[in-house]
N, C-alpha and C positions, 0 to 999 in steps of 0.2 A: 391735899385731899381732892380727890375726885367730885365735881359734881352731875357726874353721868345721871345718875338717878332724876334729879331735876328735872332734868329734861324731858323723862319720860313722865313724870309726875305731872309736871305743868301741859303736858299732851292728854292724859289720861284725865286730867280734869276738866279737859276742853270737850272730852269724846273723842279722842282721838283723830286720826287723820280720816277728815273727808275728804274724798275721788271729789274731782276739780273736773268734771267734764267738757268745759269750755276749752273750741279750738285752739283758743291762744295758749294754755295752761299744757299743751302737748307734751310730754319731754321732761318739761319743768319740774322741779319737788315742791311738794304742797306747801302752800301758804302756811305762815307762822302762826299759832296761835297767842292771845295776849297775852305777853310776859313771855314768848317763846325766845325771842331776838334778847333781850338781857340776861336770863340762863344762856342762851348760847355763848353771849359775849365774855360772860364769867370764866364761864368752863376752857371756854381759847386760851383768856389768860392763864389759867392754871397749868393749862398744857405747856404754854411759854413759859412759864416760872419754874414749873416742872425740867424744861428743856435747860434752861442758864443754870441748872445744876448738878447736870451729866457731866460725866466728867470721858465718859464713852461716845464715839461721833455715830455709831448706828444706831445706839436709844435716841439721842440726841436729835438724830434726822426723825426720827418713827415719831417724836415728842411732837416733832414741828408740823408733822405732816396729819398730825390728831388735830392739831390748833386749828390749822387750814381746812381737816373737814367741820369741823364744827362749828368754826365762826359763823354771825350774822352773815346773812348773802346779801350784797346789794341788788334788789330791785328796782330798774329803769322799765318807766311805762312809756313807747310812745303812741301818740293818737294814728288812728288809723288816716292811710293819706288821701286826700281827698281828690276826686277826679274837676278835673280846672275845665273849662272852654277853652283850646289850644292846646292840650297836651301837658301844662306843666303843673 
């Protein structure tokens, strides 16, 4: 079973995706809402449990490649770097 719906469910109770205006957020897809990253993480699995049961390698890739989009994303913050006396 699918849990696509979830996903939008758990967005649509948040209000949906707010525009992230901040330079650093350029590029980036919006921030998770709460509970957004454990439906993600469900739905991946499904996609892989779905995939170890193809018996076809082109569902079987497409399975994999659903997982990969929809997994949790790791988020790495670093601090912005600070200017020294001397250069470093």
């Amino acid at each position: 079973m699918s849990y696509e719906w979830k996903l939008d469910a758990v967005r649509a109770e948040a209000g949906g995706v707010r525009p992230d205006g901040r330079w650093w957020r350029r590029g980036l897809p919006p921030a998770p809402v709460p509970g957004e990253p454990a439906v993600r993480a469900e739905l991946a699995g499904c996609y892989r449990w779905m995939a170890r049961q193809c018996k076809d390698t082109a569902d079987h890739e497409k399975l994999i490649d659903l997982s990969h989009a929809v997994r949790p994303q790791t988020r790495y913050w670093f601090p912005p770097r600070r200017c020294t006396p001397g250069g470093s």
